[in-house]
N, C-alpha and C positions, 0 to 999 in steps of 0.2 A: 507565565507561571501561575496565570486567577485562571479560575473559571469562568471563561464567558463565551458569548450567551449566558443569562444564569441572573442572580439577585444582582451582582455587577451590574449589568445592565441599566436597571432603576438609577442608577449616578447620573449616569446623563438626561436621562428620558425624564427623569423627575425635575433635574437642574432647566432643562429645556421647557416643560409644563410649568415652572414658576416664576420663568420670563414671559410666559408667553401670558402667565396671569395677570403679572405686574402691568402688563399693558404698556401704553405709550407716556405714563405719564413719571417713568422714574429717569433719572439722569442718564441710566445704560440704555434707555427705551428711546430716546428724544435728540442725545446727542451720538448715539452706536450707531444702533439696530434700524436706526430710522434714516442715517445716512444714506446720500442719492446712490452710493458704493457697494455698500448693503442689500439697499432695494432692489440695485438692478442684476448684482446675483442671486438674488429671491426670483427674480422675474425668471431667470432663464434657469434655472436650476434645476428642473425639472429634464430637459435637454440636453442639459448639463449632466446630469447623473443616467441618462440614454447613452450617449456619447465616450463617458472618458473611460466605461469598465470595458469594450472590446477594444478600443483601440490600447489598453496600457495591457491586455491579456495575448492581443497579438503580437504586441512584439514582445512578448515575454516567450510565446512561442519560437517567431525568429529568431529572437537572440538566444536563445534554449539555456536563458538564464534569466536574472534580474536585471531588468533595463539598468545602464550608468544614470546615472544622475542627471545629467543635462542632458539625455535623451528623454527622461519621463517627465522631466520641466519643458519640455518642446510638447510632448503630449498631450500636457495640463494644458498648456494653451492652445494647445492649438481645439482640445475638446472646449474652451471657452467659446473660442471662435465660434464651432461648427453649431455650438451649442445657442448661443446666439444668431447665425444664420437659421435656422432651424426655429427660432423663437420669430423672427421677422417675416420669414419666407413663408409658413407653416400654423404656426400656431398665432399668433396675430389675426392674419388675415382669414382663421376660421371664426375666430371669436369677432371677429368685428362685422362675418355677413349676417344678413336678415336671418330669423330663426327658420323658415324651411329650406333655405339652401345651407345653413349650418347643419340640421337634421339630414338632410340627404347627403351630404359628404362623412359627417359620424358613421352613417348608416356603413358606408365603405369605405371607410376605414377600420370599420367593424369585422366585415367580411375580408376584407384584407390581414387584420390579423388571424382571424380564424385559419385562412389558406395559408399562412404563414406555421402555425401551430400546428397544423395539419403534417404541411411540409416536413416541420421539425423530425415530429413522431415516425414518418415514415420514414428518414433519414437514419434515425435512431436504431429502427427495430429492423431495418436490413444492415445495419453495420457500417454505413454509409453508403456513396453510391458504386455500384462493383466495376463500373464500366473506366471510374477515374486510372488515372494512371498512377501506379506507386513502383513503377520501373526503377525510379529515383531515391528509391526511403532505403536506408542503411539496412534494411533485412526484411526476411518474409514475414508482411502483417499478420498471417494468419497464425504464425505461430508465436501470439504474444495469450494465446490463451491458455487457460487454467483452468482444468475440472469439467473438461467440459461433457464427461462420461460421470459426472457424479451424482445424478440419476439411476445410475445402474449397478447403482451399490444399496444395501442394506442398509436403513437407518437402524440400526444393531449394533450396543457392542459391550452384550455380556452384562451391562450391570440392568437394576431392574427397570420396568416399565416407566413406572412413578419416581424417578429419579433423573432419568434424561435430561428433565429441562435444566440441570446442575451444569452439563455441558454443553460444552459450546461446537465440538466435531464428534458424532458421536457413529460411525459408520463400518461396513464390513463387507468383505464378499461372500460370505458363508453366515448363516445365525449361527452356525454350530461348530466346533470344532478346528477351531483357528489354530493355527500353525507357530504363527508369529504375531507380536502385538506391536504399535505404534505410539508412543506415549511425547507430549510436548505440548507445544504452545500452534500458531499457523505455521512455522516451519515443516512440521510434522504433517499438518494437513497437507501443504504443497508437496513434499516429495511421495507422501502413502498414493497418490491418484495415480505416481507411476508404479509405485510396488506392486496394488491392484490390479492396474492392468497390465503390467508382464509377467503377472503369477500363472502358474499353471492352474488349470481347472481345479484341480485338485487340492492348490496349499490353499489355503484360508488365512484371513487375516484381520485384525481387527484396527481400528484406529479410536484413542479419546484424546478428549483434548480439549479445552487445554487445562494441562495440568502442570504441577511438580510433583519432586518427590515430598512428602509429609514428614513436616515437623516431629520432632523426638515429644512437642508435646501432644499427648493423645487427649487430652480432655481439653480442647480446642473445639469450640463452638463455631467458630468462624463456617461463611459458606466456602471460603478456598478450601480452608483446610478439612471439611467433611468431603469434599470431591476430590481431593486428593486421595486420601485414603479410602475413598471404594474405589476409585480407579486402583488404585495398587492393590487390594483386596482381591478385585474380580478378577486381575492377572496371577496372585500369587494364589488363587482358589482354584485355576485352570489347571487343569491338566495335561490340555493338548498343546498348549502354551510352552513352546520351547524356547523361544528367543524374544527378549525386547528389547527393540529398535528406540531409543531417545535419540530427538529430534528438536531443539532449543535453539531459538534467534541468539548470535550475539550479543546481541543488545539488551536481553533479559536477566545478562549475568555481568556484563558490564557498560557502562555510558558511554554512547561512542559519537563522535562527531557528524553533525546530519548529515552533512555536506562531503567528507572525505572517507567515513565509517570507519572509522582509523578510531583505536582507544587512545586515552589520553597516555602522556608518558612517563607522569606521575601515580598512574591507576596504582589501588592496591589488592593482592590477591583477596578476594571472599571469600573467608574461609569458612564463613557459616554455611555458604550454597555451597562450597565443596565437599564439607563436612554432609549435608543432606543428601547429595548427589551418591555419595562415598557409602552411607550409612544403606540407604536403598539398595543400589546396587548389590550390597553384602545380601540384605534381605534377598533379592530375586537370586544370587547366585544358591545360598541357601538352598530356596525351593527347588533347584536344580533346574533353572533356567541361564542361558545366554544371553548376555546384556554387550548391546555396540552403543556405540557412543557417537553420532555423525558431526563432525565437525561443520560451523555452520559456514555458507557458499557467501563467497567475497559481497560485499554492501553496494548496492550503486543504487542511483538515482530511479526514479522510475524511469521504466522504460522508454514511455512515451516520450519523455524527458531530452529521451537521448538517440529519437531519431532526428535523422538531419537529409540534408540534401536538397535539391531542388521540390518544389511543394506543385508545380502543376504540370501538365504534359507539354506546355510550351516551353522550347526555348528562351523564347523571348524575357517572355513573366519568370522565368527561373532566375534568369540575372536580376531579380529585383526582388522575386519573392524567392527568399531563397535560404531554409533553416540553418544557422551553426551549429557545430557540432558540441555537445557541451564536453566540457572539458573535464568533470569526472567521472564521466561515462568512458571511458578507457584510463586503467594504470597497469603500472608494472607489475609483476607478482612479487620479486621480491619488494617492491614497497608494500605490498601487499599483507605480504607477510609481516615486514618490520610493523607495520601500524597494528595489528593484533597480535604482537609480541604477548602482552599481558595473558589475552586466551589462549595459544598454545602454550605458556605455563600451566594454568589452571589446569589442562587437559593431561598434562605432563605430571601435574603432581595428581589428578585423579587414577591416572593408570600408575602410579605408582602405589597409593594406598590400595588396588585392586590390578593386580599384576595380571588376572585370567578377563579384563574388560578386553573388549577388540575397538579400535576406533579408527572408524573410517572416513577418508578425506575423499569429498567432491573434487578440490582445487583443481586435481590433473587434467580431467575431462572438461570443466568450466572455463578453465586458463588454456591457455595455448605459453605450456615451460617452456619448451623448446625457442620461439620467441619472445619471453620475459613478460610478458603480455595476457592482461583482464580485461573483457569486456563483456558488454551487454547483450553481443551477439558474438555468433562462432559461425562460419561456413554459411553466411547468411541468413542462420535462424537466430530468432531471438531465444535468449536462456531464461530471460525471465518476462515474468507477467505484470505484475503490480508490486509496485514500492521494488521490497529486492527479497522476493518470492519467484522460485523457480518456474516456469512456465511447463506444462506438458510437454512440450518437446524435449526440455533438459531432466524432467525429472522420469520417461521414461529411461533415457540416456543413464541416468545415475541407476535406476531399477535392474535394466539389463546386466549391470555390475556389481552391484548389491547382492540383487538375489541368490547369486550363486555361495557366497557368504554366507546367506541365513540359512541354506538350505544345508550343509555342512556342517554350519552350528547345529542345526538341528537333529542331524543324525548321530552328533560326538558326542 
């Protein structure tokens, strides 16, 4: 709940610089810190801290959770262990040879890591290696991606030049003459890359973001609240602007659990964000625009989170190396549902103070109803990309359904 990294930080880093000032000669110096206990996790510590960050990160992988407890206390030792073989076998016996045969092993060690860092990078920037087998991974890796046509969109959208940097998505398929607007927080960004690209040549579209709608107070110096209000300005000054598409995380309206994305069951309606949401609205129907409302798509864990399955192309090594499947990467829908009870009210009394909103649900398409059934993949694609943002594959999906709605709106 602090900040850190940050002034935080100085606590210990400063606590640690005035022991290490006090030297050997204070009672914590002579009878602790100087301990043969002490010392000889100073010796190896170095190997020590080499060691225990992949081993406790892999099996955080395998177990596609947080290791138990006496699994990560077997870790911790065992990185003592290896951490110390590694100080005896390794780092000892460099430091204790003659100076040119410790300079000519440096030297390759040096070169060693280099080809190592090398490796990395080209690991990295081909997406890893393509020839591996992922026959085994709960759905098709390539469709864990997101945006990956957002390049071929306009950095455009309608408000001025010298104001941009205020936003944070600021994009369009047309500079001119948009059809339809996209207003929200990164929700909105995730599903607009499919509205754009299942739009006809013709609709135009624009996306900001992120935004809300503006405060009832107008003489609000804030930087939110000045980029609120030119984003709703430059949609309510549009002309060709018939319909806007709000797009908002549930999580931005109310606090949800990280782990289940479930609200609490004590939540209480917001009625200030309802009230804003309500009061906009009225403004954009006003101007004789069409406002949908998207209900936001079930929470799950990252994706990567919640692949599972055998990890290499052998048999063999699969019986050992072998991911679990985490366990709130798949629920039910109606629990689904019962855990944002609280948001389908809010949504329920917002189309109640504006009876002409339209509000449209993802679930049917992302859920398999017929089977009671949420997941992170459907038909062996993945639906989402990062955290619990739709992936291109699901937000075309939702577009080719959508659009037919905005474009109806748009004619009524």
């Amino acid at each position: 709940t602090i900040s850190f990294p940050g002034l935080w930080a100085l606590l210990p880093t400063t606590g640690a610089f005035l022991i290490i000032l006090s030297g050997g000669t204070t009672g914590l110096g002579q009878k602790i810190l100087a301990s043969r206990f002490l010392v000889w996790f100073g010796i190896i510590s170095y190997p020590l801290y080499l060691w225990h960050w992949p081993l406790l990160s892999f099996s955080r992988i395998v177990e596609a959770e947080t290791p138990s407890i006496a699994m990560r206390l077997v870790l911790v030792l065992m990185s003592i262990f290896l951490a110390w073989a590694t100080y005896i076998t390794l780092e000892r016996p460099i430091r204790r040879k003659p100076i040119a045969q410790s300079t000519k092993i440096t030297v390759i060690l040096c070169i060693s890591m280099l080809l190592v860092f090398i490796t990395g990078v080209a690991i990295r920037k081909s997406d890893g290696f393509p020839s591996r087998s992922l026959s085994r991974l709960n759905g098709d890796v390539s469709t864990l991606s997101i945006g990956k046509d957002r390049d071929d969109l306009a950095k455009e959208c309608g408000v001025p030049e010298t104001e941009k940097k205020l936003f944070q998505f600021c994009l369009s398929t047309h500079k001119n003459n948009a059809a339809f607007a996209v207003l929200g927080d990164s929700k909105s960004e995730a599903l607009y890359y499919g509205l754009a690209r299942e739009s006809t040549p013709n609709i135009g579209s624009i996306l900001i973001g992120s935004v809300r709608p503006p405060s009832q107070d107008e003489s609000s110096q804030t930087t939110g609240e000045i980029k609120n209000r030119l984003a709703f300005k430059t949609i309510l000054d549009s002309n060709s602007i018939k319909v806007v598409v709000f797009v908002v995380a549930l999580r931005n309206i109310f606090q949800i659990d990280d782990k289940t994305g479930f609200i609490s069951e004590s939540a209480t309606l917001p009625t200030e964000l309802l009230e804003l949401y309500s009061r906009a609205i009225t403004n954009l129907e006003n101007a004789g625009k069409r406002v949908i409302f998207v209900i936001d798509n079930p929470t799950f864990p990252d994706p990567r989170s919640c692949i599972s399955g055998g990890m290499t192309s052998s048999e063999l090594l699969n019986t050992f190396v072998r991911r679990k499947e985490n366990a709130y990467c798949r629920i039910k829908y109606t629990d689904h549902l019962a855990g944002i009870a609280p948001y389908r009210n809010f949504i329920s009394q917002l189309l109640a103070k504006n009876p002409t909103l339209v509000v449209y649900d993802p679930s049917p398409l992302l859920c398999d109803t017929t089977h009671n059934e949420c997941s992170v993949t459907r038909d062996g694609k993945f639906l989402y990309s990062y955290s619990d943002h739709i992936s291109d594959y699901a937000n075309s999906m939702i577009a080719r359904d959508l659009l037919p709605i905005i474009l109806k709106l748009r004619g009524s």
